[in-house]
PyMOL Python script that loads the backbone (N, CA, C, O; Angstrom):
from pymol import cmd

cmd.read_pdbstr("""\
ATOM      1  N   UNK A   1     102.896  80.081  96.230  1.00  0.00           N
ATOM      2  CA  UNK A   1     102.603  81.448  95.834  1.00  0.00           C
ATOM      3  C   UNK A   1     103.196  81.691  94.445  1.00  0.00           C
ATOM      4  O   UNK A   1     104.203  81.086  94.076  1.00  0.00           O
ATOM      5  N   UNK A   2     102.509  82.657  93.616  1.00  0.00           N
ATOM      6  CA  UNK A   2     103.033  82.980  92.239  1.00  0.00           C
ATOM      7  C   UNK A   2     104.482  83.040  91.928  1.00  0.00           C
ATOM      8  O   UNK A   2     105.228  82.757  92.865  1.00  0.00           O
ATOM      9  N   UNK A   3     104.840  83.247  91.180  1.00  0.00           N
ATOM     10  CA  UNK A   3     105.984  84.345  90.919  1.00  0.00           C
ATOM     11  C   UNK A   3     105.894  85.011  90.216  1.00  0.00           C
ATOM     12  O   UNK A   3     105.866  84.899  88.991  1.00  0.00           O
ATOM     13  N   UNK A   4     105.786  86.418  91.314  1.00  0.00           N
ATOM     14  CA  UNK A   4     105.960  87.651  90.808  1.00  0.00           C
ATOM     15  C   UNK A   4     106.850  88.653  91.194  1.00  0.00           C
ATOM     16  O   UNK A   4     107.047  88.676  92.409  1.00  0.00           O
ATOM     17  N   UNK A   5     107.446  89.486  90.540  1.00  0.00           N
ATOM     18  CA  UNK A   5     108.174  90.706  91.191  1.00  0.00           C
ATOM     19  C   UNK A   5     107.625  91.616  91.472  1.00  0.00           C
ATOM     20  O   UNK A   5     106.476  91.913  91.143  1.00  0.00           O
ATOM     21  N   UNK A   6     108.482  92.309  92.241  1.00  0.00           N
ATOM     22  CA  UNK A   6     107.806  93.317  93.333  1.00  0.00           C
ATOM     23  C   UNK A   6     107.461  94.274  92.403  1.00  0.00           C
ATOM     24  O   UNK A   6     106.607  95.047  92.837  1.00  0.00           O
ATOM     25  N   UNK A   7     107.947  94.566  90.899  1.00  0.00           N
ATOM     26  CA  UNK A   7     107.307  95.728  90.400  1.00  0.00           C
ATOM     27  C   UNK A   7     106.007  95.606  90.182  1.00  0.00           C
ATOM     28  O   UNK A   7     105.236  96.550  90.359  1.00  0.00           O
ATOM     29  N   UNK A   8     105.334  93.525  89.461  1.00  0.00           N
ATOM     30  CA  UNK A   8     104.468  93.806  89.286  1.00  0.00           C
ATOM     31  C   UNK A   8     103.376  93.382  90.612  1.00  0.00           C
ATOM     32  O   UNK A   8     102.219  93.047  90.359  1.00  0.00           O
ATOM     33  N   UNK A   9     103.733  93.424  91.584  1.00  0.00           N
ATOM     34  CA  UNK A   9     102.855  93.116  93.073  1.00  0.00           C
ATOM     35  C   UNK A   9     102.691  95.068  92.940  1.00  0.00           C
ATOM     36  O   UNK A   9     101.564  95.563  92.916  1.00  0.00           O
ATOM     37  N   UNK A  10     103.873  95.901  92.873  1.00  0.00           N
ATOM     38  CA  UNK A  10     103.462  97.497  93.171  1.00  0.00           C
ATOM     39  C   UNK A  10     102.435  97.697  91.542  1.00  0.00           C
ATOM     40  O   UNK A  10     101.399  98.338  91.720  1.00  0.00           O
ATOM     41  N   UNK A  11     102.537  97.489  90.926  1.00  0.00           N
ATOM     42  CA  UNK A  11     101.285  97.543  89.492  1.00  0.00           C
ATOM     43  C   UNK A  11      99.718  97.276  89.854  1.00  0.00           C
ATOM     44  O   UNK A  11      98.754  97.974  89.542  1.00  0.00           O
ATOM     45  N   UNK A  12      99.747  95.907  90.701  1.00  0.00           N
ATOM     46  CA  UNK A  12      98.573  95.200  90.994  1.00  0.00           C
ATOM     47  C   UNK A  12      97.938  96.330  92.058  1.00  0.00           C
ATOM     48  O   UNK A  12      96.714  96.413  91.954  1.00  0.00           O
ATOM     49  N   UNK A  13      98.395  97.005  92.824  1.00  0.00           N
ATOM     50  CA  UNK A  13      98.605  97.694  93.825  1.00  0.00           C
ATOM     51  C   UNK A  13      98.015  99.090  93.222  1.00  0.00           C
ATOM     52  O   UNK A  13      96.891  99.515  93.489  1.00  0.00           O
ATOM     53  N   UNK A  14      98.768  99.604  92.538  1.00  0.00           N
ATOM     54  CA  UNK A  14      97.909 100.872  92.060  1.00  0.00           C
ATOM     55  C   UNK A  14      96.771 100.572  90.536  1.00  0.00           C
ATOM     56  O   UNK A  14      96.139 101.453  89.952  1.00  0.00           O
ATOM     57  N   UNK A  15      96.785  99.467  90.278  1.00  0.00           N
ATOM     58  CA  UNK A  15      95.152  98.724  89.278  1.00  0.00           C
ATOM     59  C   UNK A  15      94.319  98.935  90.327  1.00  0.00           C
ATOM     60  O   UNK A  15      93.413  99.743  90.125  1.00  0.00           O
ATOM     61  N   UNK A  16      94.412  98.221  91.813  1.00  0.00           N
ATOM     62  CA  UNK A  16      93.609  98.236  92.680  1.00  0.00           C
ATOM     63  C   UNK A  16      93.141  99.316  93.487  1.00  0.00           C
ATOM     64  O   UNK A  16      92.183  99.213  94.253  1.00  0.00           O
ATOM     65  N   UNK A  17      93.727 100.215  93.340  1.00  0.00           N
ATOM     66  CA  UNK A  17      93.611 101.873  93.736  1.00  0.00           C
ATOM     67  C   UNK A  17      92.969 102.416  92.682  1.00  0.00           C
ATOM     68  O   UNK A  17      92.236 103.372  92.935  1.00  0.00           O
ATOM     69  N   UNK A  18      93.085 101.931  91.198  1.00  0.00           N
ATOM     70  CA  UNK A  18      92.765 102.825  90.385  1.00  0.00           C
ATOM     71  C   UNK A  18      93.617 104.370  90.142  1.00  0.00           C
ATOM     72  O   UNK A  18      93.349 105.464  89.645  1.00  0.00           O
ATOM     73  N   UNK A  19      94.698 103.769  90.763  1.00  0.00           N
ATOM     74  CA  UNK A  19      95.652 105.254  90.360  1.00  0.00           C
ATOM     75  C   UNK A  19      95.911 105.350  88.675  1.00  0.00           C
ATOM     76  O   UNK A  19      95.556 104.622  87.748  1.00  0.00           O
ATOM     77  N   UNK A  20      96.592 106.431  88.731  1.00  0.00           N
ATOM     78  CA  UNK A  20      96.665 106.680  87.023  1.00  0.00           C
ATOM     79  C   UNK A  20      97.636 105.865  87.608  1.00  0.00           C
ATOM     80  O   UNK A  20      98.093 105.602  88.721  1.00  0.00           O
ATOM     81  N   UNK A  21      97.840 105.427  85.887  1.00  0.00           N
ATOM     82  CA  UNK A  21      99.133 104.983  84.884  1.00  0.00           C
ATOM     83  C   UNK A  21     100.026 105.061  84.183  1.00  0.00           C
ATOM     84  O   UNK A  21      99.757 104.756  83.021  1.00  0.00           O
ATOM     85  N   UNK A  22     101.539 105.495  84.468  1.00  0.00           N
ATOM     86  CA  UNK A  22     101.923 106.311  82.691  1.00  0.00           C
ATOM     87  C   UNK A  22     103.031 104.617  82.975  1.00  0.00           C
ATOM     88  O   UNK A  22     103.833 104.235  83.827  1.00  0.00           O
ATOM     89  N   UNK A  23     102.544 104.158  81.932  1.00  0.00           N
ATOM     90  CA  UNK A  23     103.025 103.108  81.160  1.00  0.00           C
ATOM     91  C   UNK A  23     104.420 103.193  79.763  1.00  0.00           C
ATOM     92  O   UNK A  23     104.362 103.327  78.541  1.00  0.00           O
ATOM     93  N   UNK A  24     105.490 103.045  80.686  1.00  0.00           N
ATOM     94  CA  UNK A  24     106.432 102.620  79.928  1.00  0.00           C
ATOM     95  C   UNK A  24     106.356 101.481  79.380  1.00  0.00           C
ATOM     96  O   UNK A  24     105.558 100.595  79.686  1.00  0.00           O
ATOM     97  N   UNK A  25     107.297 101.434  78.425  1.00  0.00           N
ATOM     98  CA  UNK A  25     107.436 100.264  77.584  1.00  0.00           C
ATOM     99  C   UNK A  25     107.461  98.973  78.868  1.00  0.00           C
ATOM    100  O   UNK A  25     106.458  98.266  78.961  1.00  0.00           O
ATOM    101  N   UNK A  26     108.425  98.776  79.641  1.00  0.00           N
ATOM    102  CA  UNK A  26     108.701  98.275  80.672  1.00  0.00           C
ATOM    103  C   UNK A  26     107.228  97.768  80.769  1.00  0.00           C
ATOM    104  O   UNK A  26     106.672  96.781  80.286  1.00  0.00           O
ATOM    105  N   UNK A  27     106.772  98.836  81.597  1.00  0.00           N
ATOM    106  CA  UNK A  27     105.278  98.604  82.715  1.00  0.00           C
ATOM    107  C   UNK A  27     104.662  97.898  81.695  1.00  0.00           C
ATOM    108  O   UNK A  27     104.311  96.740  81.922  1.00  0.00           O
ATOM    109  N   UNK A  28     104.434  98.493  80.407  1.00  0.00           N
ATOM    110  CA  UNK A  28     103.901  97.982  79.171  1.00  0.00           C
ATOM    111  C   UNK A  28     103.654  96.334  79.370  1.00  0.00           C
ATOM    112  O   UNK A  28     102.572  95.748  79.326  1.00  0.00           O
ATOM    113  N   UNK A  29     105.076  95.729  79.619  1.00  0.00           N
ATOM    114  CA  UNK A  29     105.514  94.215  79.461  1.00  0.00           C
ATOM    115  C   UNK A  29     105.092  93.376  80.286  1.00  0.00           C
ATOM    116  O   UNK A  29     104.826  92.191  80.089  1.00  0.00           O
ATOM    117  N   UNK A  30     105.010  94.092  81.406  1.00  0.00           N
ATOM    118  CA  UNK A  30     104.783  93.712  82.751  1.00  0.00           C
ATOM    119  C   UNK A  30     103.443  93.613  82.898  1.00  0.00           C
ATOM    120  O   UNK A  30     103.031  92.453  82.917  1.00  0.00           O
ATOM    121  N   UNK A  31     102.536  94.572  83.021  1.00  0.00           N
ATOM    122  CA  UNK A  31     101.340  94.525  82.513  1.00  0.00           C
ATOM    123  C   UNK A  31     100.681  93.199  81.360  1.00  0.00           C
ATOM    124  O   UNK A  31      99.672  92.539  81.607  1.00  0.00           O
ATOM    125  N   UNK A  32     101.379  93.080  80.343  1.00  0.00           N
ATOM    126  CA  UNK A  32     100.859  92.139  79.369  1.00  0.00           C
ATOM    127  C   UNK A  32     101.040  90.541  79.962  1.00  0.00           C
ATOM    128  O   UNK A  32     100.243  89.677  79.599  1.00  0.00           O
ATOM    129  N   UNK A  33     102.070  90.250  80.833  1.00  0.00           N
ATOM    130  CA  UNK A  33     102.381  89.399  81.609  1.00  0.00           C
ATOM    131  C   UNK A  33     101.367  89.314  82.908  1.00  0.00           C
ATOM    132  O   UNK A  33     100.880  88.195  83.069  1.00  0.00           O
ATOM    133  N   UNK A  34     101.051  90.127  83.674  1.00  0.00           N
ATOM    134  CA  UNK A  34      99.787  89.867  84.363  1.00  0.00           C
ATOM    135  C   UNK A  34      98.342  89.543  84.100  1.00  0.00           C
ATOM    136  O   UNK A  34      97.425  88.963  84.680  1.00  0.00           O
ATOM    137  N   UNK A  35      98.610  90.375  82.609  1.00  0.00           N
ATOM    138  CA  UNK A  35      97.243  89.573  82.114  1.00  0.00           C
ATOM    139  C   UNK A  35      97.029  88.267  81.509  1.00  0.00           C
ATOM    140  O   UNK A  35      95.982  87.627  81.609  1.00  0.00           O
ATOM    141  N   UNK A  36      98.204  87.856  80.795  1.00  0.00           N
ATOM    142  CA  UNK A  36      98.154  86.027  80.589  1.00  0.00           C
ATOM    143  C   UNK A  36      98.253  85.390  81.829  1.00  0.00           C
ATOM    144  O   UNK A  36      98.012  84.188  81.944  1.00  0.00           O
ATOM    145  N   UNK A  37      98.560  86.039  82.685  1.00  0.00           N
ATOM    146  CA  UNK A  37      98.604  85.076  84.199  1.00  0.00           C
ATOM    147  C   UNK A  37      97.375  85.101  84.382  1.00  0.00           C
ATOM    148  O   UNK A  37      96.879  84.080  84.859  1.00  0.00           O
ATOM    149  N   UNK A  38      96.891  85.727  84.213  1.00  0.00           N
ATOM    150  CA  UNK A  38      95.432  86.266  85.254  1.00  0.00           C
ATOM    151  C   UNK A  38      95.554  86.934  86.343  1.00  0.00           C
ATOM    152  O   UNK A  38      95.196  86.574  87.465  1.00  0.00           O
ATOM    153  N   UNK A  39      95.965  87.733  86.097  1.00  0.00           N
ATOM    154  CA  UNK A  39      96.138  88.935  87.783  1.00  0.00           C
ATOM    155  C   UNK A  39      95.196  90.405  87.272  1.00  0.00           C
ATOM    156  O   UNK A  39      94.745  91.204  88.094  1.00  0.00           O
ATOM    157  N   UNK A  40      95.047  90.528  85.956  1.00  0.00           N
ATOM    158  CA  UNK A  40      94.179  91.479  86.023  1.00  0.00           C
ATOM    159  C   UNK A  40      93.854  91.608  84.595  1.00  0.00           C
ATOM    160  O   UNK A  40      94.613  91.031  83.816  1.00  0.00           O
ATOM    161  N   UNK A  41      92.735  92.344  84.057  1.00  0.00           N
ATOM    162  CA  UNK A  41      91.886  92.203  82.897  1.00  0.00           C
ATOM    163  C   UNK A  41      91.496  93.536  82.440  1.00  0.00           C
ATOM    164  O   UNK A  41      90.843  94.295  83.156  1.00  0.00           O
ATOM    165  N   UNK A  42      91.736  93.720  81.714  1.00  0.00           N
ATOM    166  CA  UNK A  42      90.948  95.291  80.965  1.00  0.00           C
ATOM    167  C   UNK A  42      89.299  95.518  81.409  1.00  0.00           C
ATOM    168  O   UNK A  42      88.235  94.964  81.130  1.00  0.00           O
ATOM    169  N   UNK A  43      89.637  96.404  82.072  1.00  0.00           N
ATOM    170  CA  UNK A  43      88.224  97.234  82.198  1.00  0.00           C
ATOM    171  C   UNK A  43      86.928  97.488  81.603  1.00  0.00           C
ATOM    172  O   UNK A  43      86.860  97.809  80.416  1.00  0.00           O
ATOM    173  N   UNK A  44      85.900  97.372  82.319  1.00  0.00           N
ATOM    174  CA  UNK A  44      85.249  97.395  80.837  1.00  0.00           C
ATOM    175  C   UNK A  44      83.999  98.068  81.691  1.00  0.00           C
ATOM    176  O   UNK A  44      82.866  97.773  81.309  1.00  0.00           O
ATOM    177  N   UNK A  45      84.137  98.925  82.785  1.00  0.00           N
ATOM    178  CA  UNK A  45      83.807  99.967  83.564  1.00  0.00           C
ATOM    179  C   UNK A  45      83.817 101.102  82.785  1.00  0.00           C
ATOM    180  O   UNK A  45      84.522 101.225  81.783  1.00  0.00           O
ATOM    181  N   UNK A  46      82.962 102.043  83.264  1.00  0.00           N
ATOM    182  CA  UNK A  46      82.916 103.357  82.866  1.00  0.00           C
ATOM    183  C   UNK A  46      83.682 104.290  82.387  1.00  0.00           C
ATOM    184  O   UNK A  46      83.616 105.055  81.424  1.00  0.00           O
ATOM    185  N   UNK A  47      85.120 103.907  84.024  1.00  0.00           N
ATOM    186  CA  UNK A  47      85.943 104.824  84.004  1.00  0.00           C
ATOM    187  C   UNK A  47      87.008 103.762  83.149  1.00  0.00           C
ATOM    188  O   UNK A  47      88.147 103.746  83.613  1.00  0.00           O
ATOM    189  N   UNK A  48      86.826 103.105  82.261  1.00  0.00           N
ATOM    190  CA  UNK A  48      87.729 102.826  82.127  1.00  0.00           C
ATOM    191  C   UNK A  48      88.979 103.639  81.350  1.00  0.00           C
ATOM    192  O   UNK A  48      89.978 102.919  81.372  1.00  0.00           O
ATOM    193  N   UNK A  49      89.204 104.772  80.746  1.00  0.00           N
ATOM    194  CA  UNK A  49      89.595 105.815  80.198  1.00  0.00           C
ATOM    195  C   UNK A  49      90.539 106.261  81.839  1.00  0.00           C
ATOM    196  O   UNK A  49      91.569 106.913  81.670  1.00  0.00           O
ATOM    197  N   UNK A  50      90.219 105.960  83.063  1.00  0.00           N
ATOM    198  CA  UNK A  50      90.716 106.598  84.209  1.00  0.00           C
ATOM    199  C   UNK A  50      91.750 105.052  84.680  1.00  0.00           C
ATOM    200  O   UNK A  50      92.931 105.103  85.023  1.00  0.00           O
ATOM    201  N   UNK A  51      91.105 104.076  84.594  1.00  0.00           N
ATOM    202  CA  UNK A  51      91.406 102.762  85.321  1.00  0.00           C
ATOM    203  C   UNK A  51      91.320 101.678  84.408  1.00  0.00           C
ATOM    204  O   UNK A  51      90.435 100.822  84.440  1.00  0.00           O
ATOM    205  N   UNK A  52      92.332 101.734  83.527  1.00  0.00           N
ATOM    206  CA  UNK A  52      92.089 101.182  81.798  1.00  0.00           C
ATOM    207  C   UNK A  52      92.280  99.301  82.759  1.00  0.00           C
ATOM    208  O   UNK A  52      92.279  98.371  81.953  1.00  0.00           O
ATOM    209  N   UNK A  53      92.362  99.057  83.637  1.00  0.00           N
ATOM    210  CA  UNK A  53      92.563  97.488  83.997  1.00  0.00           C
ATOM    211  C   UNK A  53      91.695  97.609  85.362  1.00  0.00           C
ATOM    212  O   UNK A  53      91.190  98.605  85.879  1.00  0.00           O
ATOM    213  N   UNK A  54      91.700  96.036  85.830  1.00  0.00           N
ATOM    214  CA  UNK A  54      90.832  95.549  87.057  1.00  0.00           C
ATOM    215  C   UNK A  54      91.326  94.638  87.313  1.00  0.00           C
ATOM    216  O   UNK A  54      91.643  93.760  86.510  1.00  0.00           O
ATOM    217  N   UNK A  55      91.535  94.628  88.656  1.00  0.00           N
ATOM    218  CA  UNK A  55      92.114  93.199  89.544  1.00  0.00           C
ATOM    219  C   UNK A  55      91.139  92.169  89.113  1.00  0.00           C
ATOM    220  O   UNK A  55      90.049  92.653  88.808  1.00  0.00           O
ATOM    221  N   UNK A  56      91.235  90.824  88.999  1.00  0.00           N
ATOM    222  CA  UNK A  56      90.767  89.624  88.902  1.00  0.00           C
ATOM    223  C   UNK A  56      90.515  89.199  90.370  1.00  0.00           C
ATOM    224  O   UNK A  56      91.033  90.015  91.132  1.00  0.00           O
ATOM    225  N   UNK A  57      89.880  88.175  91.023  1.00  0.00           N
ATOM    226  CA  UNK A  57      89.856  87.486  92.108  1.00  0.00           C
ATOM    227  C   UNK A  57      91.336  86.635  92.291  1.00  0.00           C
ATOM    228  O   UNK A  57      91.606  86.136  93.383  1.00  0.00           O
ATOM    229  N   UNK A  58      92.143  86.531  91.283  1.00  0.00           N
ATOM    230  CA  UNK A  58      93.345  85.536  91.691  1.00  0.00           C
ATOM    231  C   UNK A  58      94.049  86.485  92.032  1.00  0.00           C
ATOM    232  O   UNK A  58      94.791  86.005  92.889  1.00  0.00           O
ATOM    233  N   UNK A  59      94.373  87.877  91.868  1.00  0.00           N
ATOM    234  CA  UNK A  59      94.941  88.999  92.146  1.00  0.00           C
ATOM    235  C   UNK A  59      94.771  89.304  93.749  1.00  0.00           C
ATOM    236  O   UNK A  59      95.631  89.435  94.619  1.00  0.00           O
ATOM    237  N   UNK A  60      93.424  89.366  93.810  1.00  0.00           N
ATOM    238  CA  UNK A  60      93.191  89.529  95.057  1.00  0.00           C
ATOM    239  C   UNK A  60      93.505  88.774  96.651  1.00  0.00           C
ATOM    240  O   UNK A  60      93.895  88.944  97.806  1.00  0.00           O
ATOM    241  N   UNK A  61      92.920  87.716  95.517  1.00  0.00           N
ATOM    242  CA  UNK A  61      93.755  86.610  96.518  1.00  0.00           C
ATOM    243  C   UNK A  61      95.325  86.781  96.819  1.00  0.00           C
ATOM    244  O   UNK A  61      95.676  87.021  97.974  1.00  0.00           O
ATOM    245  N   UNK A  62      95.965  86.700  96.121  1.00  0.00           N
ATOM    246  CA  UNK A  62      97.249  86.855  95.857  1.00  0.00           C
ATOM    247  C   UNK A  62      97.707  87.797  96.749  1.00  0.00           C
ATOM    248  O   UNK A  62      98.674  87.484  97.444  1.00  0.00           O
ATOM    249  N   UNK A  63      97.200  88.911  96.874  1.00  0.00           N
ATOM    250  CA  UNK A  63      97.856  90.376  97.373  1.00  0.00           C
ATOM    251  C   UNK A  63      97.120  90.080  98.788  1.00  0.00           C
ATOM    252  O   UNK A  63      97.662  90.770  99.651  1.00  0.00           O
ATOM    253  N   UNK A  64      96.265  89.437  99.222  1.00  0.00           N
ATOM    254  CA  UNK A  64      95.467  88.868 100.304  1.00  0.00           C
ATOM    255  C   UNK A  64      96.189  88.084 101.434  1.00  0.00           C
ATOM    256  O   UNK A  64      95.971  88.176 102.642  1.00  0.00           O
ATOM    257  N   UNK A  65      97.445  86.986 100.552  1.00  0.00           N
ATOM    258  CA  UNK A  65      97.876  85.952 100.760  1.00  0.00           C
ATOM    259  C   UNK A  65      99.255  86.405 100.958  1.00  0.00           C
ATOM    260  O   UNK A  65     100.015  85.681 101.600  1.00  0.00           O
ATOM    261  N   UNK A  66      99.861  88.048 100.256  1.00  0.00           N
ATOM    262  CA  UNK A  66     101.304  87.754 100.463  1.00  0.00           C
ATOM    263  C   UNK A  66     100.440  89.323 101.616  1.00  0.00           C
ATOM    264  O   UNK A  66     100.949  90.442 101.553  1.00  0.00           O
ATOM    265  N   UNK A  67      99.489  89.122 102.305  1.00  0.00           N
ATOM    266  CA  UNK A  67      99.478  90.010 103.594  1.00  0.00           C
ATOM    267  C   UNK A  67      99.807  91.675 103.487  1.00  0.00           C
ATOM    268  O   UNK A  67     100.009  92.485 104.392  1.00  0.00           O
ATOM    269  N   UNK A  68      99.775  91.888 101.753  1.00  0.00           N
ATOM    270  CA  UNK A  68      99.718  93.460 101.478  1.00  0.00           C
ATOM    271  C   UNK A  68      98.446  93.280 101.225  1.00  0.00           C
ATOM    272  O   UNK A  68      97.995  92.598 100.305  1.00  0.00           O
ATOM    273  N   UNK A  69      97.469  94.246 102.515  1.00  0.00           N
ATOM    274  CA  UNK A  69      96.512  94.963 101.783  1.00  0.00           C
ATOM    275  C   UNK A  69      96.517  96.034 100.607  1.00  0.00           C
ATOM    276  O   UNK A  69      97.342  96.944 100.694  1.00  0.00           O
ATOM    277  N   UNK A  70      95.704  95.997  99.574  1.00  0.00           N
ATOM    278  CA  UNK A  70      95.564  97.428  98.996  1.00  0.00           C
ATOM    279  C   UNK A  70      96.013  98.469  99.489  1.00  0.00           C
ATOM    280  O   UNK A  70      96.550  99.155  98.619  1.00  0.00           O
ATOM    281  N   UNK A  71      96.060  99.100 100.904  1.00  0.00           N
ATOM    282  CA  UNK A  71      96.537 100.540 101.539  1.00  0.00           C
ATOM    283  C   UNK A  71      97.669 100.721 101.949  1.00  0.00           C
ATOM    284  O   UNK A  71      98.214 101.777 102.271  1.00  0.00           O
ATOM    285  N   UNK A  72      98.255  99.141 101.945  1.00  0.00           N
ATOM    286  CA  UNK A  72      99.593  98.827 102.983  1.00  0.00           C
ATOM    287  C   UNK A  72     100.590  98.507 101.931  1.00  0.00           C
ATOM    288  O   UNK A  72     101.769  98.833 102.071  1.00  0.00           O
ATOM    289  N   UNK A  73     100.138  97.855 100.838  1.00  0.00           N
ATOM    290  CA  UNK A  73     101.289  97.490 100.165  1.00  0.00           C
ATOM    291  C   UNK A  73     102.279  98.389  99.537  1.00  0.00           C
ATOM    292  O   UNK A  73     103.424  97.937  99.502  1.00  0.00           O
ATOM    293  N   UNK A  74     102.097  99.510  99.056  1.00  0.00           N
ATOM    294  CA  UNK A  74     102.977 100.600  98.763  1.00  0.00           C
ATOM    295  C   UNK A  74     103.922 100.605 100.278  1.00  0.00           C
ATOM    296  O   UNK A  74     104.875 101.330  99.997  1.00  0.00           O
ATOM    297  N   UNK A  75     104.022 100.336 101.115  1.00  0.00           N
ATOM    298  CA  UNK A  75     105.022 100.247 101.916  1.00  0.00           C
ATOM    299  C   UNK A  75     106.376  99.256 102.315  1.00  0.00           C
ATOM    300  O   UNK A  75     107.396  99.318 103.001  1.00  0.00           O
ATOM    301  N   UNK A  76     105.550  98.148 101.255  1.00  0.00           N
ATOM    302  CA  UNK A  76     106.758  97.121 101.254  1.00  0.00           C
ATOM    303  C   UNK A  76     107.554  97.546 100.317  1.00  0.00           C
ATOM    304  O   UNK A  76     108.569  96.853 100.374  1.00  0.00           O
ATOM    305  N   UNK A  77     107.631  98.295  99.509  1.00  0.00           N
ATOM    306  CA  UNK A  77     108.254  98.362  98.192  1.00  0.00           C
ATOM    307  C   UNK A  77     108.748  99.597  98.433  1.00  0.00           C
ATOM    308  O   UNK A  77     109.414 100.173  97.573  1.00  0.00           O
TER     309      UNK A  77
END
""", "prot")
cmd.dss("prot")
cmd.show_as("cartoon", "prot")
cmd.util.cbc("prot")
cmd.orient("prot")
């Protein structure tokens, strides 16, 4: 399995919700680091102005594999 921290497994988590974002510098970093991994990719959807990123399939997998669904994972954290 990857290595990732739990902040950015809770990031992947609300990309995949499409929740807003207020992006600290931090999240900022963290974010730029999921995207050279490949865990998620700039939007290029409509809303993207609402949901400026998008899970990738390795993301999915990933969040699939460590057994947080999308609805559930805000509870491990």
């Amino acid at each position: 399995m990857e290595n990732i921290s739990n902040e950015q497994i809770s990031l992947l988590v609300d990309i995949g919700q499409k929740a807003p974002l207020d992006l600290s510098s931090e999240k900022r970093r963290l974010v730029e680091a999921l995207i050279t991994a490949g865990f998620i990719t700039p939007s290029d959807e409509n809303d993207a102005e609402l949901a400026p990123y998008e899970l990738t399939a390795k993301a999915q997998r990933f969040l699939s594999e460590l057994g947080a669904g999308l609805n559930e994972a805000k509870f491990f954290f």
